[in-house]
C-alpha positions as CSV (number, residue, x, y, z in Angstrom):
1,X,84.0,-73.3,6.4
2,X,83.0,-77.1,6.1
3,X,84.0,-77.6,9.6
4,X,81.9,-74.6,10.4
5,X,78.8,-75.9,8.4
6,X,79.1,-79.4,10.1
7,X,79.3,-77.8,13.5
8,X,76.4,-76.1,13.4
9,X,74.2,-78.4,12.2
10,X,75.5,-80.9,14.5
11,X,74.4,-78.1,17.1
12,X,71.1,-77.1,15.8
13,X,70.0,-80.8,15.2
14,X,70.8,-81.6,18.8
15,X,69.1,-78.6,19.6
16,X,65.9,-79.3,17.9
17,X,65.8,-82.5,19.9
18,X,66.4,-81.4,23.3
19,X,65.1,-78.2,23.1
20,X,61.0,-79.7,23.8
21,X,61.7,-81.7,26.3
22,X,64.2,-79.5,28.5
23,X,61.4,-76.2,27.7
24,X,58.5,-78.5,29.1
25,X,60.2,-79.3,32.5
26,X,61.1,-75.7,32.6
27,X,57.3,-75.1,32.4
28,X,56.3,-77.6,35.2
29,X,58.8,-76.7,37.5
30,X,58.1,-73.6,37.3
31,X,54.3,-74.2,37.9
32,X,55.7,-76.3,40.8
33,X,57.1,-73.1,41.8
34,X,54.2,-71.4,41.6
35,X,52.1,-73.3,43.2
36,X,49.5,-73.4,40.3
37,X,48.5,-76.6,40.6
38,X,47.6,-76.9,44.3
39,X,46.0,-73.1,44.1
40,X,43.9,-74.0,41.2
41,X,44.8,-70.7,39.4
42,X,44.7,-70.6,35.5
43,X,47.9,-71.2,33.8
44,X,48.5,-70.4,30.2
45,X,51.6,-71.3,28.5
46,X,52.5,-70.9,24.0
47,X,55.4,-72.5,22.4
48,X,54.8,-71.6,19.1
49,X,56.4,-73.9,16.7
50,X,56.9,-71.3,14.3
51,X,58.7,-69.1,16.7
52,X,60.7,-72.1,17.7
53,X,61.8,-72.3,13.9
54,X,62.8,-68.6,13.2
55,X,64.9,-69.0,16.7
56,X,66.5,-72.1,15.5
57,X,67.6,-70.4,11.9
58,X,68.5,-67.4,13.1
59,X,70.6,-69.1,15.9
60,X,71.9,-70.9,12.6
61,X,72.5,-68.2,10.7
62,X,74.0,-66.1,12.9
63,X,76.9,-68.7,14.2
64,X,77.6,-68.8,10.5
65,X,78.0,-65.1,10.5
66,X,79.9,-64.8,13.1
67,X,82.3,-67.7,13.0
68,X,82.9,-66.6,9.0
69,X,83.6,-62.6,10.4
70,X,85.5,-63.5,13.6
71,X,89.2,-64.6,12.4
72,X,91.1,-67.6,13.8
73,X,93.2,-67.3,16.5
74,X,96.2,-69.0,15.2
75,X,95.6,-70.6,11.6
76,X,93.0,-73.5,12.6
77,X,91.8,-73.2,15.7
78,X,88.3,-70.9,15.5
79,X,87.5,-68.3,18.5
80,X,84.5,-70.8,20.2
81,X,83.7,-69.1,23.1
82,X,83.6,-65.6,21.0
83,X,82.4,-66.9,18.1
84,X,79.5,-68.3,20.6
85,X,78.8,-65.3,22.3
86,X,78.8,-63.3,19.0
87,X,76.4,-65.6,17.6
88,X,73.7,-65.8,20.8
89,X,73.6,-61.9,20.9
90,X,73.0,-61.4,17.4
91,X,70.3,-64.2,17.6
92,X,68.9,-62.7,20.3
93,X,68.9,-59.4,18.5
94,X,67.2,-61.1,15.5
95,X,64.8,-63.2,17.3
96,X,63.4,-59.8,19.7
97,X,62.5,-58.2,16.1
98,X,60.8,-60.9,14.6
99,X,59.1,-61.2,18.1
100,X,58.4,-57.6,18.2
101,X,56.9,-57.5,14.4
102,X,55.0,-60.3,14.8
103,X,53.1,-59.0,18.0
104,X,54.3,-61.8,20.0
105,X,55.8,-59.5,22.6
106,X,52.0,-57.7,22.9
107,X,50.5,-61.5,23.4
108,X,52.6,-63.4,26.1
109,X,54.3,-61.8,29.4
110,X,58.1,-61.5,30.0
111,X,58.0,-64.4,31.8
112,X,55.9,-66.5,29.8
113,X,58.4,-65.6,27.0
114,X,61.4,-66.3,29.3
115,X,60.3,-70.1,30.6
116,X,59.4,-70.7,26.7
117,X,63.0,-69.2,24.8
118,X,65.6,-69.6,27.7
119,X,65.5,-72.9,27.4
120,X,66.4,-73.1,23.4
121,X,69.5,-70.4,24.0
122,X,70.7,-72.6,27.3
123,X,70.4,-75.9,25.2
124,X,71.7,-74.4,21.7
125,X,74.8,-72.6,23.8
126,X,75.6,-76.0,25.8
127,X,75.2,-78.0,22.1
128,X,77.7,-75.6,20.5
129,X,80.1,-75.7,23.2
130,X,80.1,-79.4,23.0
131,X,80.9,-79.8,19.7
132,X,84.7,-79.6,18.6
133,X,84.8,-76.6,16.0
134,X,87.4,-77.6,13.7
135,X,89.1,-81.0,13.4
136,X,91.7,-79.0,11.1
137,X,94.9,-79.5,13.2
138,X,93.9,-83.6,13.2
139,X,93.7,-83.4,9.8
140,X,96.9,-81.3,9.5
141,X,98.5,-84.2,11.9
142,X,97.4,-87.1,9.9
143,X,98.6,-85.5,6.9
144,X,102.4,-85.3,8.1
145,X,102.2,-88.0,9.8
146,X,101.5,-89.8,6.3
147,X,104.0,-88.5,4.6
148,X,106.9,-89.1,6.9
């Protein structure tokens, strides 16, 4: 479970850093796209810190869930690519409540709330694919290789 814990902090700290400026060129290029700037049309885009922080934890939360439910494959090595997927569809199921209760989904358009929460899940997915799970079978290694 430490490995676990490190991981995902590793993950969501990364996260937390990249996740600002990666969301704001998503927003300009998609103005770009738009054409808002040359057409002088009215552009109004959110990013609600707060939002940003329940997506964060319950990104968080639920790779914890899901990496503690989902059973190793052999002994040490961890499911990543399940335990990933797990954990982003639970988020995503967490995160459209909170939205949802919050009146969040009332406010902003689909695709307002698309250019301002893809980004997190695209940056938080890449972050925790990066990361190397568990270092258990190094640790296993260095162990026999002691002893002998």
């Amino acid at each position: 479970m430490k490995h676990i814990l490190q991981h995902a902090l590793k993950a969501m700290f990364t996260t937390s850093i990249l996740v600002l400026p990666v969301t704001l060129s998503v927003m300009f290029l998609y103005m770009k796209l738009m054409d808002v700037m040359q057409q002088q049309w009215s552009f109004d885009m959110q990013l609600n810190y707060l939002d940003l922080a329940v997506l964060l934890s319950s990104l968080f939360f639920a790779f914890l869930l899901s990496a503690k439910n989902i059973p190793k494959s052999n002994g040490n090595d961890y499911r990543k690519n399940t335990i990933i997927c797990t954990a982003t569809l639970l988020s995503a199921l967490v995160f459209s409540i909170y939205l949802f209760l919050s009146g969040n989904f009332r406010r902003q358009g689909f695709d307002e709330l698309m250019i301002s929460y893809a980004p997190t899940y695209l940056v938080s997915v890449l972050c925790m694919k990066y990361y190397k799970l568990s270092a258990e079978n190094e640790c296993t290694f260095r162990f026999l290789q002691k002893k002998a």
